[in-house]
Structure formats: C-alpha cells, structure tokens
N, C-alpha and C positions, 0 to 999 in steps of 0.2 A: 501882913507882915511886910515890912518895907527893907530892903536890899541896899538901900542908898548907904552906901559908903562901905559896904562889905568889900571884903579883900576877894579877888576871882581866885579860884581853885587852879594850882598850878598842875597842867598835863604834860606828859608828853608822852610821842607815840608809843609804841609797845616796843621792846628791843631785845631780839634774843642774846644770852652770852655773848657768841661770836660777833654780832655784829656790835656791840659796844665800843667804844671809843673811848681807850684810855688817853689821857694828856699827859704830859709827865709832870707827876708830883700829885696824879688820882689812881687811885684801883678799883674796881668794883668788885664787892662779895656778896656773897649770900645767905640770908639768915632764916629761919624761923619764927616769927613768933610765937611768943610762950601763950598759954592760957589765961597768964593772968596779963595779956596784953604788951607785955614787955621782950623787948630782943636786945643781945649784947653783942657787942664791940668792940673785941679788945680788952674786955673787963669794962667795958665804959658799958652801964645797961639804962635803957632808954625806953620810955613808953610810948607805942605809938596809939596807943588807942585797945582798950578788950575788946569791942566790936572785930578788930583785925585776928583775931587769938586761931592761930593754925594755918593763919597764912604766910607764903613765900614772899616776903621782900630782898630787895636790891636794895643794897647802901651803897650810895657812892663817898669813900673816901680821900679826901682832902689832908694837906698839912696842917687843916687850924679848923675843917667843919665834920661830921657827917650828916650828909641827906639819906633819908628812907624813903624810898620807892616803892608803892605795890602798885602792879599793872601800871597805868600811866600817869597815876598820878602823886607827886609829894605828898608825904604824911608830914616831915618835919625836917627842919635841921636846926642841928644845934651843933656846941664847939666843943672841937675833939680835946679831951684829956690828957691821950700821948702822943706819944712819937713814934714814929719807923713806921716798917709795914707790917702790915694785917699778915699775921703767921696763919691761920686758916681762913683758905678761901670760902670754902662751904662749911659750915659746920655739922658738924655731925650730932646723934642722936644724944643726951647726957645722961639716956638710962637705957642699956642692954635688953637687948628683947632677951625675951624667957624662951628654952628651947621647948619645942614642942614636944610632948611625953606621948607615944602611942604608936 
C-alpha cells in the first residue's frame, strides 16, 4: 500500500481545559459522542467517525468553522451554521439516570 500523496494526520499536543488558549472570536467545549458516532454543536450535529462512539472530544469553535478534537489529534472541520456563542460549554447527559430502587 503506497502513502504517496496521502494527507499527514494532523496532531497536537494533549491540552488540559485550563491550559487552552482561547483567541478572541474561539471557545472551546466539550462534547460527547453519541453511539452512533455523531456529536452536536449548537444543533449543528456532525459525524466524526462510530469507531470514536463514547468518547470525549474538544471542539474548537470559530466564527465560520468547528474543529473536533480527541486526544491530539483532528477528526474534522467543517463550517459552522450559526452564530453567537456556544450556550453549553459541556454538555450534559440527554437521558436521566434511573434512581436506584433498594
């Protein structure tokens, strides 16, 4: 299998929350993905791969992109739909744990 002309896998180091660097006019959040591979944005929902399905990525948001981050490396970007900022930073569960009976 020949590599010539393949695009390199973009990394970068590993970055906890605090140490992130916003610039103005980016945020960074935090998402989920779903099981069927796919994480949302804002209502904007975006597949990065079902291989990824339960893991934590970083989106960095932009005025015109978002990138998906897991660990260090790019899954994807593509061009944001809306506008303003990200009202949840982390998102939360979309289905209530069950209380425990006993």
């Amino acid at each position: 299998m020949s590599t010539a002309g393949a695009e390199p896998v973009r990394r970068r180091a590993a970055i906890t929350g605090q140490q992130r660097s916003e610039k103005p006019g980016e945020q960074w959040v935090s998402r989920k993905v779903g099981s069927n591979g796919v994480t949302c944005v804002s209502w904007q929902q975006v597949s990065v791969g079902k291989h990824h399905a339960g893991a934590q990525c970083d989106v960095l948001v932009t005025d015109q992109l978002l990138q998906f981050w897991i660990g260090g490396e790019l899954l994807k970007t593509v061009a944001r739909t809306s506008t303003g900022d990200i009202r949840k930073k982390r998102a939360q569960r979309s289905v209530p744990t069950r209380p425990t009976i006993g």
